[in-house]
C-alpha positions, 0 to 999 in steps of 0.5 A: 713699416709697422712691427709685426712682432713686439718686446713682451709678446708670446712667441713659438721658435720655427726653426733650429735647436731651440724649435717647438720653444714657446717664450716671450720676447725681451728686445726686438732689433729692428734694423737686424731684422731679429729678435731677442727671446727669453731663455733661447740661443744661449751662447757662452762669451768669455768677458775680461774682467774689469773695474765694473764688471769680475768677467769670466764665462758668461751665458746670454741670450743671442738674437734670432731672426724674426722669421724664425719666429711666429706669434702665439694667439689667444687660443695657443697656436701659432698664426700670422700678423695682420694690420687693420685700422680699428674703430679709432682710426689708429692702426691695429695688429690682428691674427690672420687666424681668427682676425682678433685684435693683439693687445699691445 
């Protein structure tokens, strides 16, 4: 199945203590069903030091699932993805909202 969300899209999170948050998405993992967004559901690890790496406490995004998500259209709201086949014949995402076709 086509992604309906992308790494470099503009997202709105739905859902949680991070909601209202308008960011981008840095790494989708499909097979989770989750996505990676910038600067939200910051969890602290402690790492062990090793020969590469000094360890510590350590500040890094976790993955949130992708239904908690939904994209940002051209105009600055939230709308759903759609599928269309454009005028080469490829497969297109576009806004459900204004049927727009999404760059990328």
């Amino acid at each position: 199945m086509a992604a309906k969300i992308k790494k470099g899209d503009k997202v709105v999170v739905l859902a949680g203590k991070y909601r209202g948050t308008e960011a981008e998405v840095t790494q989708v993992l499909p097979k989770d069903d989750r996505v990676i967004v910038k600067g939200v559901n910051i969890a602290t690890k402690h790492e062990k030091q090793t020969a590469t790496s000094r360890g510590g406490i350590v500040r890094e995004e976790a993955p949130i699932h992708i239904s908690n998500v939904a994209l940002v259209g051209k105009d600055g709201k939230r709308t759903r993805v759609g599928f269309k086949t454009g005028a080469d014949g490829k497969k297109v995402r576009i806004e459900r909202r204004t049927g727009e076709v999404i760059n990328g």
